[in-house]
C-alpha positions, 0 to 999 in steps of 0.5 A: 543581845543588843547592847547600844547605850554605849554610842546613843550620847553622842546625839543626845548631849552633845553637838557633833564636833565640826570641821573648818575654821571655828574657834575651839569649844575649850583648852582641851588640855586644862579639861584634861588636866582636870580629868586626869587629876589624881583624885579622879582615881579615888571615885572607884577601886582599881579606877585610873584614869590615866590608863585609859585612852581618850579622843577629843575633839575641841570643836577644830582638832582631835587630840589623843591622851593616854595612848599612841594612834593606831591609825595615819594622820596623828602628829605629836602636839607643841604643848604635850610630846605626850598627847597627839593631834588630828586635824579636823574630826576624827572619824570614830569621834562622833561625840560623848561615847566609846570606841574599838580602836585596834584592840583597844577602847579608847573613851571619845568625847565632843567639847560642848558649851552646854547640854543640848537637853538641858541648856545648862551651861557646862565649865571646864570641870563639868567637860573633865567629868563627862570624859571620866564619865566615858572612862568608867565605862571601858572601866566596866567593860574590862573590869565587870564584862557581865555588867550588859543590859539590853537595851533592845528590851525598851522597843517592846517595854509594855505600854504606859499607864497612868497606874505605872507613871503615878508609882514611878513618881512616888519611888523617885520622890520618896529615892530622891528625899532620901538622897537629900537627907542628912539624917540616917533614920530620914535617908533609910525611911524614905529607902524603904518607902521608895523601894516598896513603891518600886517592887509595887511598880517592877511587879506589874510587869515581866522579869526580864524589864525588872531585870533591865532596869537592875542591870541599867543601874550598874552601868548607866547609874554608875557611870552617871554617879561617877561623872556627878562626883567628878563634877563636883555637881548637887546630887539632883542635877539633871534629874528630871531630863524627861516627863518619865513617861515610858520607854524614855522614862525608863532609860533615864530612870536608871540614870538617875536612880543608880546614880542616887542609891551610889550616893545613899550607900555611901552613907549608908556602908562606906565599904560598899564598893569594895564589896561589889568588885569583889562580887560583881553578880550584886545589884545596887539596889540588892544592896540597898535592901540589904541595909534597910530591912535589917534596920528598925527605922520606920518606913516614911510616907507622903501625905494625902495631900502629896499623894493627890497632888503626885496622881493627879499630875500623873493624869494630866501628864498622862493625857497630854502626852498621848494628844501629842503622841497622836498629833505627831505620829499623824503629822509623820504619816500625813508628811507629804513628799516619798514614803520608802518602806524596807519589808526585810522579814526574810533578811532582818536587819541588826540594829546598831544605834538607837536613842531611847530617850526620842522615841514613842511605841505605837498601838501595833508595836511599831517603834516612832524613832524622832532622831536617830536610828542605824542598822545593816545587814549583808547587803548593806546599812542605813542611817537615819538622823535628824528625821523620823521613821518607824520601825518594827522587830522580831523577838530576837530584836531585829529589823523587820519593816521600817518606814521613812517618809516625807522624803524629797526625792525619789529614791536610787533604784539600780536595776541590775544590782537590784539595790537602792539607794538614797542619800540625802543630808537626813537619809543614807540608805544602801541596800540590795532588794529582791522585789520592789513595788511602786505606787505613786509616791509609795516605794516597797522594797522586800529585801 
């Protein structure tokens, strides 16, 4: 199973944390006094912050809370004998994620001023919740171990259609009219009619995607609700990140989706919780249902005019994105420079770190990564950031053809050890390879 969510934040919300003399984002133990306030651990059951280790980085140094460093280069802090210092950035910070440190996950976090996929500016609070967010995640790691989805399912989620598009929009309305409304029988009747428009949608495709998007609530959705009410923020924040086109409409939905039922089943059944601590093997929305079929309100519904209005945006929406996908994926294709192609069929590589928010399925089942996308096997990784490439996988999720191109430089070929190597600020690849063909521009390495 490929489980990657836990490190794709750090390019999608925040700015790597950079070294030399810069001014600190914010006063990182004011943030963390705000993380660590007690209220924080009324958000969940057995939830404490305070035992959970993090690693900052305030824009200059890497501080340790809530633990002692595993590693050399830590010295004890001026302010705080409790808290350690690196100086600069510490390697396994590489922004809003969590990390193996010895046999300890310890939450990581990158300060940033505001949301790179937003703009929305962020205060000291909004900084504290975003590391709760992270906490809650070793949280679900050590507490619930079975809350895992595998993220590797949205590199062969089936291609979008308008159909599919148009009834997402309807559940997220009709979810997010409910998790407006003040009003029990309003919240329930928009719940029921947001559920039928999901079971209608998650229908139309297999049981292991419908299964996904259920697990992605747990962890994702959860950890979202977590960071919104430690933040303090209105429950449709950043709830409209992407177009929710498939597959990055998928990944963000889960987000949100969780993050909202989390927020209806607090009206709905304070105790809910506490119920699924105890059993962990439940669903939110399972929940959900529970609570709104039992109940007599009446099931709400959009009216004509809405529903027009929603499918056609649908298609409009639908046909602009697939004339901006084609002009794209021309445009790499097209990109002059070197083009590397690894064939690694008979060796596939493991992915490690894939952003599924930037990413597009092409017609042959080949995947447009736009930011970033790592993965290695015995004879060596590749790293690519900030630069598209294509790839392709086997069924059980591996690496089998990527291509890279518009590259500037030829690539590294050393005969004796049969191995390649690039290295460029965008492109870090070291591999061994059996075969090597070249065509002009054109390099092929079978692995």
């Amino acid at each position: 199973m490929i489980m990657v969510a836990w490190l794709l934040c750090f390019i999608a919300r925040t700015a790597v944390c950079q070294e030399g003399p810069i001014v600190p984002v914010a006063d990182v133990f004011k943030v963390m006094e705000l993380a660590s306030k007690g209220k924080m651990d009324t958000l969940w059951p057995n939830f404490r912050v305070s035992e959970i280790p993090v690693l900052v980085c305030d824009g200059v140094n890497t501080y340790m809370f809530h633990s002692t460093p595993k590693t050399q280069g830590f010295i004890r802090s001026d302010t705080d004998p409790g808290v350690w210092v690196y100086k600069g950035r510490h390697p396994r910070v590489r922004g809003n994620s969590i990390v193996r440190l010895g046999e300890e996950w310890t939450a990581t976090s990158v300060l940033s001023a505001s949301s790179r996929r937003t703009g929305v500016t962020y205060d000291l609070k909004d900084m504290a919740g975003i590391i709760v967010h992270e906490q809650f995640h070793i949280f679900q790691r050590i507490h619930h171990p079975g809350w895992r989805q595998n993220d590797g399912l949205l590199l062969r989620y089936p291609d979008e259609t308008i159909e599919a598009l148009f009834l997402r929009r309807m559940e997220k309305e009709a979810f997010k009219r409910a998790v407006v409304s003040q009003e029990r029988n309003k919240i329930v009747g928009w719940v029921k009619a947001a559920l039928r428009f999901r079971e209608d949608r998650l229908d139309r495709v297999a049981a292991h995607f419908a299964l996904y998007e259920k697990e992605l609530q747990l962890t994702e959705g959860l950890s979202d609700y977590i960071e919104r009410k430690a933040r303090g923020s209105h429950p449709l924040n950043a709830s409209d990140i992407t177009n929710g086109i498939a597959p990055a409409g998928i990944r963000d939905l889960g987000y949100v989706e969780g993050r909202w039922i989390a927020m209806i089943l607090d009206t709905l059944d304070p105790s809910w919780k506490e119920r699924l601590e105890k059993n962990d093997n439940l669903y939110l929305e399972d929940m959900l249902k529970e609570i709104a079929y039992e109940s007599p309100i009446p099931q709400r519904g959009f009216d004509r005019v809405e529903v027009e209005a929603m499918k056609a945006d649908a298609e409009a929406d639908f046909s602009d994105w697939q004339t901006r996908k084609r002009a794209e994926i021309k445009h790499f294709f097209d990109a002059p420079g070197y083009r590397i192609e690894l064939r690694c069929s008979a060796n596939p590589c493991v992915i490690s770190v894939f952003e599924p928010l930037e990413m597009e399925i092409l017609d042959d089942g080949g995947v447009y990564h736009r930011l970033v996308f790592m993965a290695g096997n015995a004879s060596g990784n590749l790293r690519i950031l900030n630069h598209p490439c294509v790839t392709w996988f086997n069924d059980a999720f591996r690496l089998t053809r990527l291509m890279v191109n518009g590259l500037k430089q030829a690539p590294e070929i050393c005969d004796g050890e049969r191995k390649v190597i690039i290295k460029t600020p965008s492109v870090s690849i070291a591999l061994h390879y059996s075969r090597v063909r070249v065509d002009k521009n054109r390099y092929i390495f079978d692995l």
